[in-house]
VOGU-3710 file (C-alpha; in Angstrom, 3 decimals, decimal comma):
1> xxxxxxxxxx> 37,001/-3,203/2,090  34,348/-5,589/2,143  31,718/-5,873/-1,130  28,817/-4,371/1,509  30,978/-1,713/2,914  32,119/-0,679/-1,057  28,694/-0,841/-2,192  27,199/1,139/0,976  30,398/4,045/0,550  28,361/3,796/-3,556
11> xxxxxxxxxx> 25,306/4,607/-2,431  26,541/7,442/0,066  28,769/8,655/-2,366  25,662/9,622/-5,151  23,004/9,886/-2,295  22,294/12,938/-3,837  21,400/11,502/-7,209  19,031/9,233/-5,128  16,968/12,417/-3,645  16,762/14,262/-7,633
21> xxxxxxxxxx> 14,900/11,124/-8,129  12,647/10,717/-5,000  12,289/15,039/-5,886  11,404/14,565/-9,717  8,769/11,553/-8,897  7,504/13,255/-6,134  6,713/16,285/-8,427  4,747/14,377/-11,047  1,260/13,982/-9,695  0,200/10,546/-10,322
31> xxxxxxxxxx> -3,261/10,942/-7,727  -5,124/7,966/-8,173  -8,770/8,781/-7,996  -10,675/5,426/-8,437  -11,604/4,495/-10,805  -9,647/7,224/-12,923  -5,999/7,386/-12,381  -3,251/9,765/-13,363  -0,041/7,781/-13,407  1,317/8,066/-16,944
41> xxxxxxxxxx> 3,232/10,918/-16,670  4,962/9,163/-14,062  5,891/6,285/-15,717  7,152/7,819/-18,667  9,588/9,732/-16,577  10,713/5,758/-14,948  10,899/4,749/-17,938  13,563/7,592/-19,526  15,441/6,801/-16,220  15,969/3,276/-17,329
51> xxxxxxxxxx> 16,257/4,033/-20,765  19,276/6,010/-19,856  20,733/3,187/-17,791  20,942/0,916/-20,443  17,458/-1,096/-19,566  14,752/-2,162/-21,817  11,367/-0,976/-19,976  7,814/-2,030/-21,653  5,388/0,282/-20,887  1,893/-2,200/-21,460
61> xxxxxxxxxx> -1,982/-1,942/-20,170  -3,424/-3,772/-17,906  -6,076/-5,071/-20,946  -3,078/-7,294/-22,107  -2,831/-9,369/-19,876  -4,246/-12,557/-20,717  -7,043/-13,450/-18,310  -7,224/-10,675/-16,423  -10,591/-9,291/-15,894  -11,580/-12,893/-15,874
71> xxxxxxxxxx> -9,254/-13,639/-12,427  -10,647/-14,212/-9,139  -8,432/-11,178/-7,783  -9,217/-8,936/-10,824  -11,591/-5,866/-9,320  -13,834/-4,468/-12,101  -15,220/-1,363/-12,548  -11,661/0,459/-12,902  -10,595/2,928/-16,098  -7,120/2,504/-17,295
81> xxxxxxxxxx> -6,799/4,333/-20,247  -3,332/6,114/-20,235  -2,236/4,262/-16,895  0,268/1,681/-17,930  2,333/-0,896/-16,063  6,082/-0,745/-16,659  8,427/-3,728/-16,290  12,074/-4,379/-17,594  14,161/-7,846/-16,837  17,934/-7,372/-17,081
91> xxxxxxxxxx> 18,764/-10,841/-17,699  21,669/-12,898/-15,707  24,688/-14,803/-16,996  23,160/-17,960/-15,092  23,269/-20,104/-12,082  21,416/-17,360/-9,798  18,675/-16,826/-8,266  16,056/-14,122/-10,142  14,103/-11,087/-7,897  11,495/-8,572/-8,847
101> xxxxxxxxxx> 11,631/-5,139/-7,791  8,170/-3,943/-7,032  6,526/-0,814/-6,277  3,155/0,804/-7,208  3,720/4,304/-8,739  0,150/5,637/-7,670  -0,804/7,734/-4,842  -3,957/8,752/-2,945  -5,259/12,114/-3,805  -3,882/15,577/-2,603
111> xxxxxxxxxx> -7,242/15,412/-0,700  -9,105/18,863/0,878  -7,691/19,354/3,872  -4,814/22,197/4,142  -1,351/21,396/3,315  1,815/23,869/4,568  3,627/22,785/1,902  3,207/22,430/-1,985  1,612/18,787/-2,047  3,858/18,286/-5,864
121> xxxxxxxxxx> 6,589/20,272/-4,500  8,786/17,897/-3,215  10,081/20,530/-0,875  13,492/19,818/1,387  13,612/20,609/4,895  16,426/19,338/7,114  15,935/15,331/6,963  12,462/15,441/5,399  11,248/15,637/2,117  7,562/16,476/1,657
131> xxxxxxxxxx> 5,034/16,038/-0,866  2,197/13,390/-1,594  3,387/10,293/-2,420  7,240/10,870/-0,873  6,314/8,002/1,851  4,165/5,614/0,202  5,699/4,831/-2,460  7,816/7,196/-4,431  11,325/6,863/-2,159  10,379/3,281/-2,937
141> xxxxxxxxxx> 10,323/3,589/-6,489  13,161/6,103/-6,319  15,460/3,445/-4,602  14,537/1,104/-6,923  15,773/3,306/-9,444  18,451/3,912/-8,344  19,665/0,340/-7,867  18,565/-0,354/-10,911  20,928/2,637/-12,754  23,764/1,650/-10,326
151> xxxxxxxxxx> 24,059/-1,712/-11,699  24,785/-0,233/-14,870  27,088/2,466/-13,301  29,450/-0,152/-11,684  29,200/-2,499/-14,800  27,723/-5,475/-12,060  26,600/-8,392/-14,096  24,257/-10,164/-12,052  24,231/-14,140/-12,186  20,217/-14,130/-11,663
161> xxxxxxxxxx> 17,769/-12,164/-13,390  16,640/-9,002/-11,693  13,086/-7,352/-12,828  12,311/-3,765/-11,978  8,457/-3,335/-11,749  6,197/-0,032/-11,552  2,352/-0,720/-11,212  -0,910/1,496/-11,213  -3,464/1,308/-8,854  -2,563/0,008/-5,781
171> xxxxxxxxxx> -4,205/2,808/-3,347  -8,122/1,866/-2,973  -8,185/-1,140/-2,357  -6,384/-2,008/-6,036  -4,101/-4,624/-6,770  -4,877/-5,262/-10,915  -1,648/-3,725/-11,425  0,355/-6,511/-9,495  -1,814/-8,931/-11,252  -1,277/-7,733/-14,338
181> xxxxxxxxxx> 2,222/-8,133/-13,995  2,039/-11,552/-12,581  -0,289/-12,694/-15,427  2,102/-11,425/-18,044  4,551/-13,718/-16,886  6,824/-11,359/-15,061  8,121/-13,843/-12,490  11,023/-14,671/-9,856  12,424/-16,806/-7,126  11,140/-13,821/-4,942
191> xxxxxxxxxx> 10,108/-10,512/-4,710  11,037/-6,775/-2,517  7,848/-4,885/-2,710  9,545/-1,243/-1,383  6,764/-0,146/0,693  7,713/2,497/3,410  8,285/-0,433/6,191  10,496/1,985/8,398  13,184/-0,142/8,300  11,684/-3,367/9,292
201> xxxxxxxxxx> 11,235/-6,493/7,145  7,925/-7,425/6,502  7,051/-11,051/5,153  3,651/-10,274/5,931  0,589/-7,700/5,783  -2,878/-7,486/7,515  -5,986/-7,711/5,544  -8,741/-4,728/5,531  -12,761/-4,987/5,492  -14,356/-1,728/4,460
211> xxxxxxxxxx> -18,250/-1,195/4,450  -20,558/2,114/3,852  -23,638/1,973/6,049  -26,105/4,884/5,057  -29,136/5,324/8,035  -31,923/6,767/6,868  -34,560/8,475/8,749  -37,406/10,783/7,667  -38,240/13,517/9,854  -40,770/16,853/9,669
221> xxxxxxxxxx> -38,072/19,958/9,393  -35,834/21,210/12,480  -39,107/23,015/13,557  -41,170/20,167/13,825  -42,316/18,903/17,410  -43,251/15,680/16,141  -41,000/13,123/17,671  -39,610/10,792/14,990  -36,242/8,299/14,815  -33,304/10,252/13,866
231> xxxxxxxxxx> -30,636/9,230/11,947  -28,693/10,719/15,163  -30,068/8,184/17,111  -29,599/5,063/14,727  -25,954/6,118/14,301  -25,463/6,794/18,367  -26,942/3,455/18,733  -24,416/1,910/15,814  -21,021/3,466/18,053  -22,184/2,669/20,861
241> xxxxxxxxxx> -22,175/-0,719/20,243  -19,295/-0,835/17,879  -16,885/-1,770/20,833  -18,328/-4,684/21,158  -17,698/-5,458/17,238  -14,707/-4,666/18,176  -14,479/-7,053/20,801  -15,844/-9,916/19,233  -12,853/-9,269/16,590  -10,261/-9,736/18,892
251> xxxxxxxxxx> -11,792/-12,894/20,413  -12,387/-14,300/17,032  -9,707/-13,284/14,580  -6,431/-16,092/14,791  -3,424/-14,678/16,039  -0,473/-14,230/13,883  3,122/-14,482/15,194  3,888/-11,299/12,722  1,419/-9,237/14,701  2,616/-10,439/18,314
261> xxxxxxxxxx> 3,574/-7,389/19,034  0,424/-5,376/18,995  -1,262/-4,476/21,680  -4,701/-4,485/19,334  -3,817/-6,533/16,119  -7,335/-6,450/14,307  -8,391/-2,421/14,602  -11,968/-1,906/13,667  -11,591/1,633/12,876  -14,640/4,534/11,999
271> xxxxxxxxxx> -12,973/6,063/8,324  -15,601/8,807/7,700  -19,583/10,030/8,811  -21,248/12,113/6,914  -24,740/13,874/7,046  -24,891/17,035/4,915  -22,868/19,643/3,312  -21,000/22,233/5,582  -21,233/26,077/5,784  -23,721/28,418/5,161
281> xxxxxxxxxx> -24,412/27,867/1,609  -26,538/24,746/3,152  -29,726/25,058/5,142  -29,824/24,084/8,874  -32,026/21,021/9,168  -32,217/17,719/10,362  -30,717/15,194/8,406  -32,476/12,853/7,178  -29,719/10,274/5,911  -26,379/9,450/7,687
291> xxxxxxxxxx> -23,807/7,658/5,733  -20,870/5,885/7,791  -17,652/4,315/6,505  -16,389/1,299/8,847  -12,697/-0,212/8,334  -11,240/-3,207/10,237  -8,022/-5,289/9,756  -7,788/-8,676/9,484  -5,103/-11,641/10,118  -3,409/-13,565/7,594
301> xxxxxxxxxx> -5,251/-17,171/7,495  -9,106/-15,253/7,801  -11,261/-15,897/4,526  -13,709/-13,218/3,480  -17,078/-15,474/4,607  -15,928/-15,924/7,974  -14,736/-11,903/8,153  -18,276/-10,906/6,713  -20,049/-13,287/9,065  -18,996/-12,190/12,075
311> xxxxxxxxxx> -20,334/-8,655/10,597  -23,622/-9,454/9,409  -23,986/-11,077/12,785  -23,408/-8,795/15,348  -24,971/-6,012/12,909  -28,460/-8,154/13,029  -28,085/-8,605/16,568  -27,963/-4,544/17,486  -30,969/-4,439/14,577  -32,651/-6,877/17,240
321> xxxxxxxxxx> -31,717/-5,199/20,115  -32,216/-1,735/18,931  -35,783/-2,509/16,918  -37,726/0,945/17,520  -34,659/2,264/15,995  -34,299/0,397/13,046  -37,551/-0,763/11,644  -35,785/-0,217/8,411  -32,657/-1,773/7,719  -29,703/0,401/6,625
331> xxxxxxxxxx> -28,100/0,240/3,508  -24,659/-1,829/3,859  -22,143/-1,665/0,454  -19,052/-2,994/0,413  -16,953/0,127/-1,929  -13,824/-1,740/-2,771  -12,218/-5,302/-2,451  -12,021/-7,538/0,302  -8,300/-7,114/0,887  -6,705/-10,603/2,505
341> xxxxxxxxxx> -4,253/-10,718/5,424  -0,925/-12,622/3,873  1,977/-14,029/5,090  5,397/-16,080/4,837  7,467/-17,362/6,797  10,530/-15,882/8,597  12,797/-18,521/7,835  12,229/-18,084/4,367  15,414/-17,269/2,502  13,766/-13,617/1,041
351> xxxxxxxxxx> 13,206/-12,513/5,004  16,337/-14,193/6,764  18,691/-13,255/4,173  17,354/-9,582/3,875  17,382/-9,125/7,323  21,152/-10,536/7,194  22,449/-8,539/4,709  20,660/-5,345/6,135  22,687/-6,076/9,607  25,418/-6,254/7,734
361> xxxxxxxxxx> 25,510/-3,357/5,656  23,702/-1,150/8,047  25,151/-2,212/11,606  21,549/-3,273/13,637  19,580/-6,518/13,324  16,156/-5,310/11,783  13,233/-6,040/13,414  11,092/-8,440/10,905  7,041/-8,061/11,765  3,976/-7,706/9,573
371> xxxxxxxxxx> 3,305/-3,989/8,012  0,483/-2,785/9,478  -1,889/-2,193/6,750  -2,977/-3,886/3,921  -1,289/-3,806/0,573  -0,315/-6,046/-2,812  1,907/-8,076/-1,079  -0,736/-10,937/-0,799  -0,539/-11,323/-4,694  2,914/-12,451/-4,887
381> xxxxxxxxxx> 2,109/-14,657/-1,918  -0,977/-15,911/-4,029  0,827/-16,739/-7,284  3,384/-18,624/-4,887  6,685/-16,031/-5,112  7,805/-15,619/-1,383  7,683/-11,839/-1,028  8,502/-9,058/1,677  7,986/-5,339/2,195  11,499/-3,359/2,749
391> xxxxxxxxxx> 11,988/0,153/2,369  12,240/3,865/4,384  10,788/5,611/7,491  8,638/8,263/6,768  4,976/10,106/8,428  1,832/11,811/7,856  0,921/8,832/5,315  -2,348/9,680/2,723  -2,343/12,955/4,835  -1,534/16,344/4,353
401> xxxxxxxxxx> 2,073/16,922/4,375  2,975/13,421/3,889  7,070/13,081/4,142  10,155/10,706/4,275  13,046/10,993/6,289  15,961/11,500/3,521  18,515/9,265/6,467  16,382/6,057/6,430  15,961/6,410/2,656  19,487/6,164/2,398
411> xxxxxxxxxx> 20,145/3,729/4,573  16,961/1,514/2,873  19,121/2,132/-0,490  22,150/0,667/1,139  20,490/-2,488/1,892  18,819/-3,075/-0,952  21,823/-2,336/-2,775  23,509/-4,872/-1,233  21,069/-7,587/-0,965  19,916/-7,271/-5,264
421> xxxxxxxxx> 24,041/-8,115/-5,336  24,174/-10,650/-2,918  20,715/-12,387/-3,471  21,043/-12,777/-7,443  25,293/-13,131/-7,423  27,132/-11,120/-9,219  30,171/-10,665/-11,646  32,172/-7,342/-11,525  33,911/-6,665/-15,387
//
């Protein structure tokens, strides 16, 4: 039997010790909320796992990281007072190459809308299991995990040095916690960050804008006759010029050979509106202020002048257009980072050899594209470790009923599995 096949028929064989672990994360809430976060629980439980496995794990806060709130990437404003990173290094015997095993433990909010299933259950139903966080990240983590107990299992002494990483606030626009752990020296030849890529390799990711426009308008009552500007018509004005924003963003933005296959590859994309409270508990009245949120994506190689110029330009010119509307300007606040697109290239040995050993083990060339959305992969790429996304299939991301798909976990597992062994070399006692 070949050393992929044997260490596939592994990872099959205690599949079910891989879902307890995707289960137990799943059912530790670890919501961020920026700019509070919950994620200590979680990372005590990560770190227990490793403890048991024969690892080392420091638990450390972000504050201890020399230089951090000093860094151009560093995003003030953020609590993280019982949120710690967690990182352990099992050292090689020498002469390999060295990887980090990434994942952010966080997870957007349960949120208001109505779930069908207990959102910390971690609830099994045929080849799903549900709960927030089960997709993005925690079957990450989990197969991280379990990698990381299986080398210990087996007795594999790896040639390179392999680091297992858990960060904290990644969801919001966040990446302090991949800083952090770059700044405190935790470093490698290259990096798997085990976002939910469904199965795809990912050397890169697209950037995201975000803005909060709030119209304002003052008006008499709902029973005045008077007739005044209406936030209702500045913000029917604003969409129905957005598609040409839109436009101008696909004429503008580069075009990336990660995002080829898109039919749109820079969405500009309405989040949230907002004019009052709902129900009956509220008056019925006109509003008198409008508040908008407005997301668009962004190719690796944009810079954050250029994205915000192309804004502030077409925004002025429907102010110009649109004057009787607008005689004063909205209120335009940018609520988290600029978030850059990011991107390597496929021949690089993390992607080709990934990809490779992924055939290998799992019997169908992936496909190797750019995720879709924006996450802390650009950090690696920015401190100059070649770094790609890998990890399961999954659905109903940041919304109610969020789930993964237990099969492509498992499968995800098996590849990783496979590649730690192949990419860092390996002694069997």
């Amino acid at each position: 039997m070949s050393r992929v096949r044997e260490l596939a028929a592994y990872v099959e064989s205690r599949q079910e010790r891989l879902l307890t672990l995707l289960q137990d994360l799943v059912q530790i809430p670890s919501e961020n909320r920026a700019p509070e976060g919950a994620e200590g629980a979680c990372q005590e439980y990560v770190a227990r796992v490793l403890r048991r496995a024969g690892w080392e794990p420091s638990l450390y806060s972000l504050a201890g990281a020399a230089g951090i709130e000093t860094h151009p990437l560093y995003w003030p404003g953020r609590n993280y007072e019982g949120r710690p990173n967690l990182a352990a290094v099992r050292k090689g015997t020498g002469g390999g190459r060295s990887l980090i095993l990434s994942g952010h433990v966080d997870t957007v909010p349960v949120g208001s809308a109505p779930w069908t299933r207990p959102p910390f259950g971690g609830q099994r139903e045929g080849n799903r299991l549900y709960g927030r966080g089960a997709n993005d990240m925690k079957a990450g983590i989990a197969a991280n995990l379990f990698v990381a107990e299986a080398l210990s299992e087996l007795g594999i002494r790896l040639a390179g040095d392999l680091t297992f990483e858990s960060v904290v606030d990644e969801e919001f626009g966040g990446v302090n916690g991949t800083l952090a752990g770059r700044l405190m020296g935790y470093s490698a030849d290259a990096a798997i960050i085990s976002e939910p890529s469904f199965l795809r390799v990912c050397p890169a990711q697209r950037g995201g804008r975000t803005v909060q426009i709030r119209f304002q308008a003052v008006n008499a009552g709902i029973l005045s006759n008077a007739r005044t500007t209406l936030v209702i018509d500045q913000l029917r004005a604003f969409l129905d010029a957005l598609p040409e924003f839109a436009a101008l963003r696909r004429r503008l933005a580069p075009r990336h050979l990660s995002y080829a296959h898109l039919q749109d590859a820079v969405p500009v994309t309405v989040t949230r509106i907002q004019t009052a409270p709902w129900g009956t508990s509220e008056p019925t009245n006109v509003p008198e202020t409008c508040r908008l949120e407005l997301f668009w994506q962004t190719m690796p190689g944009e810079g954050l002048d250029e994205v915000d110029a192309q804004f502030a330009g077409w925004l002025e010119d429907l102010y110009e257009r649109r004057g009787e509307l607008f005689r004063e300007r909205p209120e335009v606040v940018h609520p988290i980072r600029w978030l850059p697109g990011s991107a390597i290239e496929a021949k690089c040995p993390i992607v080709s050899e990934l990809a490779a050993v992924a055939e290998s083990t799992l019997g169908f060339r992936p496909e190797i594209v750019g995720i879709e959305g924006p996450c802390d992969l650009y950090v690696f790429h920015e401190f100059g470790i070649p770094a790609a996304l890998w990890g399961a299939r999954g659905g109903n991301t940041h919304m109610p009923d969020e789930y993964v798909e237990l099969d492509s976990l498992v499968q995800a597992t098996k590849a990783l599995m496979a590649f730690v062994c192949s990419w860092c070399g390996e002694e069997i006692r």
